[in-house]
SESE-109823 format. One record per atom (N, C-alpha, C): residue number from 1; z, x, y; chain; atom name; residue in one letter. Coordinates in Angstrom, 3 decimals. Layout:
N
ATOM num       c3       c1       c2 cadena atomo residuo
ATOM NUM        Z        X        Y      A    CA       A
...
This chain:
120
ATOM num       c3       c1       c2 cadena atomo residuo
ATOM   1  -58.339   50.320   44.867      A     N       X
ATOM   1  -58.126   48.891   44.948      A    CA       X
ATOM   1  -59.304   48.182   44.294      A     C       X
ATOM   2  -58.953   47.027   43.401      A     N       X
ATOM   2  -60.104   46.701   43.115      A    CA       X
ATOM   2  -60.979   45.418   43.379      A     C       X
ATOM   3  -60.435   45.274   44.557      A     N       X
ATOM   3  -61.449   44.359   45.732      A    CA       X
ATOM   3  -61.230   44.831   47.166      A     C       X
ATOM   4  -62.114   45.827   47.397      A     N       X
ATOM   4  -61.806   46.582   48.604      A    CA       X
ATOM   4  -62.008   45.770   50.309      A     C       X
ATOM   5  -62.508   44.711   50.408      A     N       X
ATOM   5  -63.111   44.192   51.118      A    CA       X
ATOM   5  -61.577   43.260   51.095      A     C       X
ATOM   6  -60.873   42.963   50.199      A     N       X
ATOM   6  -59.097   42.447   50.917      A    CA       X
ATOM   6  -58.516   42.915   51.400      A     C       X
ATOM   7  -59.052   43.892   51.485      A     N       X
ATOM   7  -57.358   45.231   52.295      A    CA       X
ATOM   7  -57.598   44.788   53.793      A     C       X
ATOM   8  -59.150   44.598   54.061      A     N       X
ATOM   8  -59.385   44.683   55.668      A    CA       X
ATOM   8  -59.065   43.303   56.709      A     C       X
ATOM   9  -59.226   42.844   55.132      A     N       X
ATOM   9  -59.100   41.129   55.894      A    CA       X
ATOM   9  -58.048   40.483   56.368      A     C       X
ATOM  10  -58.095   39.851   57.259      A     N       X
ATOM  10  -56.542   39.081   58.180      A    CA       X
ATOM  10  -56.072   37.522   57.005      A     C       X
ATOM  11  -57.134   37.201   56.847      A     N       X
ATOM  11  -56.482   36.278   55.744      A    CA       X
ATOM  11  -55.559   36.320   54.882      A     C       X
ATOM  12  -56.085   37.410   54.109      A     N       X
ATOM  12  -55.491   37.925   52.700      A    CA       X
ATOM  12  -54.701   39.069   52.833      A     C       X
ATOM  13  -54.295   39.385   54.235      A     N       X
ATOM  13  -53.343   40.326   55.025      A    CA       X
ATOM  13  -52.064   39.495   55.202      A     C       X
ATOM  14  -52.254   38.084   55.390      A     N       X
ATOM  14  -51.120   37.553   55.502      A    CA       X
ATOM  14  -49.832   37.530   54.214      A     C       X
ATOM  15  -49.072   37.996   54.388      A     N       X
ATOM  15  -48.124   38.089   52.989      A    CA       X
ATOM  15  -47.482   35.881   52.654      A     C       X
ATOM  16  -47.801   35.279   53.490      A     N       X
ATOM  16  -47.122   34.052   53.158      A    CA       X
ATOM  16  -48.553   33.079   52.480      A     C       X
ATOM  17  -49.974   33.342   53.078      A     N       X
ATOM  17  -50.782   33.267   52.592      A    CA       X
ATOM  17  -50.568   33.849   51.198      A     C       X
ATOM  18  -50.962   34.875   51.354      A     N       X
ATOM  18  -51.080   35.618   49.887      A    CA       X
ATOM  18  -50.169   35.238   48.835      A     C       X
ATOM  19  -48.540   35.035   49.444      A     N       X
ATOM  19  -48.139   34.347   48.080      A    CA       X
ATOM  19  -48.345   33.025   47.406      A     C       X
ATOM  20  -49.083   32.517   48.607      A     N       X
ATOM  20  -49.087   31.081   48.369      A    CA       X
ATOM  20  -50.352   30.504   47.480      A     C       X
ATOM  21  -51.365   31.560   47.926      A     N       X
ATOM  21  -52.051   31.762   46.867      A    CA       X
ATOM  21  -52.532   31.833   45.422      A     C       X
ATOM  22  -51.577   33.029   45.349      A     N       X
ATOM  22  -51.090   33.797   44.211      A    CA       X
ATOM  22  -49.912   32.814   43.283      A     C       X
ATOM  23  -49.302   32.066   43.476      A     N       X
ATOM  23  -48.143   31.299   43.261      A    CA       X
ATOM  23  -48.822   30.029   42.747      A     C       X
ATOM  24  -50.152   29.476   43.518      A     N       X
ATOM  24  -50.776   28.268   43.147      A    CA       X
ATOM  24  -52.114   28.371   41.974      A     C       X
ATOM  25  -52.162   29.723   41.806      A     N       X
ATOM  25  -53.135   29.851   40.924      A    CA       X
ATOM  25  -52.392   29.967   39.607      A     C       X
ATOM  26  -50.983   30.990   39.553      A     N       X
ATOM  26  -50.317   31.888   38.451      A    CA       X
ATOM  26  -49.911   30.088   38.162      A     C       X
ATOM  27  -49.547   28.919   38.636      A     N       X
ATOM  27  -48.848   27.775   38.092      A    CA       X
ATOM  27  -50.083   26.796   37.867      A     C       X
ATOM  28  -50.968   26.747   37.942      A     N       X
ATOM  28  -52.526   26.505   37.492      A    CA       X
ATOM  28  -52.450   26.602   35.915      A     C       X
ATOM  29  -52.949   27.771   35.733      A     N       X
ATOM  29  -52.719   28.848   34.726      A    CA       X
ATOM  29  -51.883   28.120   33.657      A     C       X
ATOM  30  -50.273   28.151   34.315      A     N       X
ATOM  30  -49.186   27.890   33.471      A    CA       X
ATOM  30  -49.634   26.574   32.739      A     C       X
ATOM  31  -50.187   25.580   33.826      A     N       X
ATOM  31  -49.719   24.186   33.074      A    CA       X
ATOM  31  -51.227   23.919   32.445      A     C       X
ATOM  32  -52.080   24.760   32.698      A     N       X
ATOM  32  -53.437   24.967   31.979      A    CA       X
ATOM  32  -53.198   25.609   30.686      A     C       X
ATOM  33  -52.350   26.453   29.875      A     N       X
ATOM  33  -51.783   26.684   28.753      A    CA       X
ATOM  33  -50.977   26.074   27.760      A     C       X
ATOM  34  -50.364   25.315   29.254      A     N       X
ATOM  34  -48.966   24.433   28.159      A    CA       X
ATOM  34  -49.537   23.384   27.765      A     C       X
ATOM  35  -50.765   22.739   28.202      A     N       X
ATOM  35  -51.070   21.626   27.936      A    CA       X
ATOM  35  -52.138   22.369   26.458      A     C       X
ATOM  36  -52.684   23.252   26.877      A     N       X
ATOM  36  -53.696   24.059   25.451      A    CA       X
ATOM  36  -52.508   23.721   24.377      A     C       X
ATOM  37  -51.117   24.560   24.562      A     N       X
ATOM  37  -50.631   24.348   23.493      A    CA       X
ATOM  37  -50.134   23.177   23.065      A     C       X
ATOM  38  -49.685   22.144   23.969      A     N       X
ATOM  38  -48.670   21.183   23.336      A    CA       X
ATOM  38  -50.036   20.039   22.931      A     C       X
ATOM  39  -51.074   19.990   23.469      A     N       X
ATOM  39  -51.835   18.872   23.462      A    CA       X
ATOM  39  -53.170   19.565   21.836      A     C       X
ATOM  40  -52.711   18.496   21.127      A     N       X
ATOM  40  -53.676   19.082   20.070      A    CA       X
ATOM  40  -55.124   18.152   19.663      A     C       X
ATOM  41  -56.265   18.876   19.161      A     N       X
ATOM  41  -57.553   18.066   19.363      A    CA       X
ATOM  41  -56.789   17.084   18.136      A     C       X
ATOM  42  -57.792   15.691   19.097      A     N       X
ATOM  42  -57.169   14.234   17.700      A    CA       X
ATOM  42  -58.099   13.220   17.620      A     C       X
ATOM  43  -58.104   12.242   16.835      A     N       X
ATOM  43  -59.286   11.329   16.893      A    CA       X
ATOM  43  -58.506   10.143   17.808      A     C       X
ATOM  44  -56.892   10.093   17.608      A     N       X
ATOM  44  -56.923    9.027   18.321      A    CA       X
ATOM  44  -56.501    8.853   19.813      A     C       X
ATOM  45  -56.741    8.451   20.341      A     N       X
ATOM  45  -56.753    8.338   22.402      A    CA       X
ATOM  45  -55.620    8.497   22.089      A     C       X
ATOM  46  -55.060    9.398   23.546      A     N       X
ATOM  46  -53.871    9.531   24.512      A    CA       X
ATOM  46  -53.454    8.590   25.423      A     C       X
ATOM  47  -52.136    8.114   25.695      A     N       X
ATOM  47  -52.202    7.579   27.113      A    CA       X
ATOM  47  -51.442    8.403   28.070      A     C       X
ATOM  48  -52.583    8.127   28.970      A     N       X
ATOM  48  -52.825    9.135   30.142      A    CA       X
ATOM  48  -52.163    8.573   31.497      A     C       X
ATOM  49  -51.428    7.416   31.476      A     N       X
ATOM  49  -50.802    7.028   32.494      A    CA       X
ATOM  49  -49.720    5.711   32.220      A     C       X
ATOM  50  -49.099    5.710   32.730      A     N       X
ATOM  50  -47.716    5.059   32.400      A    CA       X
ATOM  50  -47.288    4.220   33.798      A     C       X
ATOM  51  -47.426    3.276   33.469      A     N       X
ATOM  51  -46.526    2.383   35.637      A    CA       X
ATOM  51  -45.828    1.523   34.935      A     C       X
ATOM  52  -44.559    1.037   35.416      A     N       X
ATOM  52  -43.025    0.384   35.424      A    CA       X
ATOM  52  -43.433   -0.972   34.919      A     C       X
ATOM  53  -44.598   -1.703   35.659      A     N       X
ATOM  53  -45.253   -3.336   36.007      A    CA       X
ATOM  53  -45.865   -3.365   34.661      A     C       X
ATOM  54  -47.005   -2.597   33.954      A     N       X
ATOM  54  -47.757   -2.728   32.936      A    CA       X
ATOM  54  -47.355   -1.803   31.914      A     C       X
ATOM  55  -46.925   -0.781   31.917      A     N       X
ATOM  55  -46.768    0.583   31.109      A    CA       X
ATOM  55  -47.705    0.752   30.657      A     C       X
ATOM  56  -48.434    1.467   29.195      A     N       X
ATOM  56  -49.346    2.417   29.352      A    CA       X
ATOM  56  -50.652    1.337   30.001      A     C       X
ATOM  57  -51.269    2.028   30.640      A     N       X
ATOM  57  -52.434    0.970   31.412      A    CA       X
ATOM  57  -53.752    2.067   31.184      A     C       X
ATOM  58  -53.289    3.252   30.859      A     N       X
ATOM  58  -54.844    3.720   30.928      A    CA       X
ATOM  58  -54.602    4.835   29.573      A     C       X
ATOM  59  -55.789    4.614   28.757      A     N       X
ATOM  59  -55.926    5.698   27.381      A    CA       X
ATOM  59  -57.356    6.329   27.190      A     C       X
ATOM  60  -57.588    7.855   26.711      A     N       X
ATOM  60  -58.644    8.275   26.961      A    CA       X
ATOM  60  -58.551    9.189   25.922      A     C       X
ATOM  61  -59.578    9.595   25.539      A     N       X
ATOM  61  -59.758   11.186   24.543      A    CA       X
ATOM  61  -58.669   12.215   25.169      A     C       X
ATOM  62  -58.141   13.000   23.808      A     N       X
ATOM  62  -57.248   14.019   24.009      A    CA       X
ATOM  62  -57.724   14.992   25.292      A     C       X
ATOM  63  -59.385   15.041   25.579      A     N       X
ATOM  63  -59.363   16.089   26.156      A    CA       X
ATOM  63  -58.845   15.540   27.961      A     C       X
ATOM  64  -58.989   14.640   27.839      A     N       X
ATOM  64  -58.649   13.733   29.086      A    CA       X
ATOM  64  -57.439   14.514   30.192      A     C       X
ATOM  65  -56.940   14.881   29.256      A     N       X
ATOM  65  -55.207   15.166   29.587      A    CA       X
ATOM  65  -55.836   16.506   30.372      A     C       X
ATOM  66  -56.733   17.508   30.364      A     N       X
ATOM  66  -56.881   18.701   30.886      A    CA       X
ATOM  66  -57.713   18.396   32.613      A     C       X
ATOM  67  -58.065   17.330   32.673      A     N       X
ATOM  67  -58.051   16.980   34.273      A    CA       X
ATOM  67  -57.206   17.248   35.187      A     C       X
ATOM  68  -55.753   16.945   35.072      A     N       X
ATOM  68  -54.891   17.499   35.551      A    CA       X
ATOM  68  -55.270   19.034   36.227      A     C       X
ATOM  69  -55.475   19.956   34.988      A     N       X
ATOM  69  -55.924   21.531   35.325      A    CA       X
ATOM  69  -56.943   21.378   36.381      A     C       X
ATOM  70  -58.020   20.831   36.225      A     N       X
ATOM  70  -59.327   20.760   37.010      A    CA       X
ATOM  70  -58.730   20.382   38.598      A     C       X
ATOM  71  -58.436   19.206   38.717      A     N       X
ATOM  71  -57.761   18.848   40.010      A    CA       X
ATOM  71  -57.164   20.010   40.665      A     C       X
ATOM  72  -56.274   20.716   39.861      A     N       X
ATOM  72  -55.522   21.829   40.722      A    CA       X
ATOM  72  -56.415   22.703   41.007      A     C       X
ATOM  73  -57.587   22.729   40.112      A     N       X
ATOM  73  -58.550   24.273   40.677      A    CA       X
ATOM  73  -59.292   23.741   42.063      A     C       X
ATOM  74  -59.526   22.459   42.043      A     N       X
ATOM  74  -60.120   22.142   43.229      A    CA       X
ATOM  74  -59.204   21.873   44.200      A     C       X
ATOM  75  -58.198   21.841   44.025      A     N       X
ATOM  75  -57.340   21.482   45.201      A    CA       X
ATOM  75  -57.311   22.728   45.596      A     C       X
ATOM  76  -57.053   24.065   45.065      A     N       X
ATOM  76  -56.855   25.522   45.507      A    CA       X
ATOM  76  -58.086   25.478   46.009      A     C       X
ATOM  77  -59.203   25.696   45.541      A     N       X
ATOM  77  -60.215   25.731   46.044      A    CA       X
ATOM  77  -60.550   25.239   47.585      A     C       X
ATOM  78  -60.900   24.080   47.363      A     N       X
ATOM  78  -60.808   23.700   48.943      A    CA       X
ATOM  78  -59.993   23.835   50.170      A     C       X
ATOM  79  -58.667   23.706   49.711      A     N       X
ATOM  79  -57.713   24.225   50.995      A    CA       X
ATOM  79  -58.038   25.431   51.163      A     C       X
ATOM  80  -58.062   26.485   50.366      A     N       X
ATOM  80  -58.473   27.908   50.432      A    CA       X
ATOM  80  -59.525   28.299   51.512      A     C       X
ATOM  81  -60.592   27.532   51.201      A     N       X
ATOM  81  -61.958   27.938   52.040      A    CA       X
ATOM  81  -61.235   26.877   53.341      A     C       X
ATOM  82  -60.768   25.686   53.856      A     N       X
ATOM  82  -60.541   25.412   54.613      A    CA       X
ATOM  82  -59.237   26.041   55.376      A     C       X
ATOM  83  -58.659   26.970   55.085      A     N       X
ATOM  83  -57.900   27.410   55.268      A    CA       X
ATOM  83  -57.951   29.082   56.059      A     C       X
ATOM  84  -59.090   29.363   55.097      A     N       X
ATOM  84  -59.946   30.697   55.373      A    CA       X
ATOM  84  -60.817   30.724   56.575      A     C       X
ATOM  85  -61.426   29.283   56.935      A     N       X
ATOM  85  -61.811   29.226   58.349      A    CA       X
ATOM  85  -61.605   28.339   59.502      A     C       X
ATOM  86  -59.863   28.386   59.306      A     N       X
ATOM  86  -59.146   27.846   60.332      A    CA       X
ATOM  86  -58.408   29.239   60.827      A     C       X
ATOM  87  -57.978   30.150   60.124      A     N       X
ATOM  87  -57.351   31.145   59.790      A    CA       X
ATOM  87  -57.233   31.648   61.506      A     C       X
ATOM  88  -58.377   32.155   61.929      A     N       X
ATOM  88  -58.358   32.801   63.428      A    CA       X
ATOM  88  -58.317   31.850   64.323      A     C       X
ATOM  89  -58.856   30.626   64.223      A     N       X
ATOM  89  -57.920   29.567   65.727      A    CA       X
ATOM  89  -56.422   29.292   65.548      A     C       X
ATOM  90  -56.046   28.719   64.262      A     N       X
ATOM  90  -54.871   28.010   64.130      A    CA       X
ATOM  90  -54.585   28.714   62.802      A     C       X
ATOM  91  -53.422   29.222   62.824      A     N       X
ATOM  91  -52.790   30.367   61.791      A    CA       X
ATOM  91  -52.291   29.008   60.865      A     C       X
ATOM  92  -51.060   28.446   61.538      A     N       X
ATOM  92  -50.202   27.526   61.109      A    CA       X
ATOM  92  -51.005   26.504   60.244      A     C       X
ATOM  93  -51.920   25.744   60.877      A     N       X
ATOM  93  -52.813   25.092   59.439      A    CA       X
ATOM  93  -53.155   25.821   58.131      A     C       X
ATOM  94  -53.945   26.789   58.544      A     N       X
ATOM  94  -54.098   27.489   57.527      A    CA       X
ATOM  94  -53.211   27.766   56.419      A     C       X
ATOM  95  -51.932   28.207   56.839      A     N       X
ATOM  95  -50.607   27.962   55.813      A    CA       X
ATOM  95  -49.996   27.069   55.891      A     C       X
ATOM  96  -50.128   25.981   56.461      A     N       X
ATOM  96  -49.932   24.925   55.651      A    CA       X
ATOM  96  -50.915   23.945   54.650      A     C       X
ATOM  97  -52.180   24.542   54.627      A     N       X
ATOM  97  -52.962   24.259   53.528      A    CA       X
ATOM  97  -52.928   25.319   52.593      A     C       X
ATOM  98  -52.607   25.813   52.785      A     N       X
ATOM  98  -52.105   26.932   51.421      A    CA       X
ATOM  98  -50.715   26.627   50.930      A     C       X
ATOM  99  -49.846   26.746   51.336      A     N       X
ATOM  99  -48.643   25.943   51.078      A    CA       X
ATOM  99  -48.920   24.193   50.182      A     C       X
ATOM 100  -49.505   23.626   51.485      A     N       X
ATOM 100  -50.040   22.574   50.222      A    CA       X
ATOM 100  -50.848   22.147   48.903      A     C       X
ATOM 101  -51.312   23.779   48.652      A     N       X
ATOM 101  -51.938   23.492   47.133      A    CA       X
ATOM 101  -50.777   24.005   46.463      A     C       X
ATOM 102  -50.065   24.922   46.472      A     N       X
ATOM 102  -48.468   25.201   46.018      A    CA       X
ATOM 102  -48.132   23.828   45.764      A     C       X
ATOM 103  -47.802   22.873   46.489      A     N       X
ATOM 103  -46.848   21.577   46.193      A    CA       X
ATOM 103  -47.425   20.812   45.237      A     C       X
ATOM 104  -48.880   20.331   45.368      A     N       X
ATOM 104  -49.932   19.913   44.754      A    CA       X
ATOM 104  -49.727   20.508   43.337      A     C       X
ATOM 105  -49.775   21.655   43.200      A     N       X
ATOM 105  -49.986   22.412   41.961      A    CA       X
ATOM 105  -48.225   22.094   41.193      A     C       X
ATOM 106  -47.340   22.034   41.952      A     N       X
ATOM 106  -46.070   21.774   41.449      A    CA       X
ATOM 106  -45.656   20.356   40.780      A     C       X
ATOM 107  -46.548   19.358   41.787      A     N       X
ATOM 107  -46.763   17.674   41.467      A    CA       X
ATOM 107  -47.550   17.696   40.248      A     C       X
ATOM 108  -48.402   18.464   39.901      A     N       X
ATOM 108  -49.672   17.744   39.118      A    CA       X
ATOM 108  -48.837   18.875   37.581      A     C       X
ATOM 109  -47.968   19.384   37.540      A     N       X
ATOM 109  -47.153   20.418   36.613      A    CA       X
ATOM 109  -46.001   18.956   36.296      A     C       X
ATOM 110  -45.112   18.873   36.799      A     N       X
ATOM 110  -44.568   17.418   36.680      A    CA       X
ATOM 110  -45.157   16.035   35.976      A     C       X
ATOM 111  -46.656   15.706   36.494      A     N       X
ATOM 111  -47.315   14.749   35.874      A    CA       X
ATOM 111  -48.260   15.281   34.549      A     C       X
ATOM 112  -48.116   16.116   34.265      A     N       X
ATOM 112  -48.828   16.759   33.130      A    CA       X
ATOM 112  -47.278   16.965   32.203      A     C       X
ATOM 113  -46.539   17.580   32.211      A     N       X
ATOM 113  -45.065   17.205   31.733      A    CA       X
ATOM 113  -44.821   15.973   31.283      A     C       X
ATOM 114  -44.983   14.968   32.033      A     N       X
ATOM 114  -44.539   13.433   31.570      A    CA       X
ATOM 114  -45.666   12.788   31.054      A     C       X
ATOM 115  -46.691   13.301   31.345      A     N       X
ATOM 115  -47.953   12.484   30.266      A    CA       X
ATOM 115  -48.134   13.182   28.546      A     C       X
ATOM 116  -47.251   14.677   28.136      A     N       X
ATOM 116  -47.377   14.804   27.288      A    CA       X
ATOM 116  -45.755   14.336   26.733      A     C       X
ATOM 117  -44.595   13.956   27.676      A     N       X
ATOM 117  -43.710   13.414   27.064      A    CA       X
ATOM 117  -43.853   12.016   26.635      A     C       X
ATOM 118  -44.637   11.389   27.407      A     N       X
ATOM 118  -45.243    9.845   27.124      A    CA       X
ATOM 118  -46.088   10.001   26.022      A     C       X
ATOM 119  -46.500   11.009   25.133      A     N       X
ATOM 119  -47.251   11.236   23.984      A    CA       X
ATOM 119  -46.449   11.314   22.949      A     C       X
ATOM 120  -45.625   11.717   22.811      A     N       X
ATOM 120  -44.509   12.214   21.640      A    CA       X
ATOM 120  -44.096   11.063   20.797      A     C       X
């Protein structure tokens, strides 16, 4: 195994944990690529947000658009470790902060989708 110190652990023993995990990182990843590919370096600003009342209201450098990615690493991140030491009082929080970087990571895949369709 090549992190031997997971096999023993109750955390990462949990199979609904673990997918939830595993599921919020692998869609990380995804929309951390799609945006590599669809978003190309440019001189001129992106707009990075779109509302009904004003429409585009906010524009920034191409690289702007890869925040999205960042947000999701910290959102995994933190629920993770808060999650990791709720784990032995309250199971149920714990997966449901793991579960909620899953949703998080599914929302911020959606708004990264429509900010490069609002580019086109």
């Amino acid at each position: 195994m090549l992190f031997p110190f997971l096999k023993n652990n109750l955390f990462f023993s949990d199979k609904f944990i673990r997918m939830n995990l595993v599921l919020s990182v692998i869609l990380n990843l995804l929309m951390l690529g799609w945006l590599y590919l669809k978003i190309t370096p440019q001189v001129e600003p992106l707009a990075l947000r779109y509302t009904i009342y004003f429409g585009i209201d906010l524009i920034g450098p191409w690289w702007h658009i890869f925040v999205f990615p960042l947000i999701g690493i910290i959102f995994i991140f933190v629920n993770s470790i808060l999650a990791y030491l709720v784990f032995l009082k309250v199971k149920l929080l714990a997966i449901l902060l793991t579960l909620t970087s899953t949703i998080c990571q599914i929302l911020l895949i959606i708004m990264s989708v429509l900010t490069v369709l609002l580019n086109r």
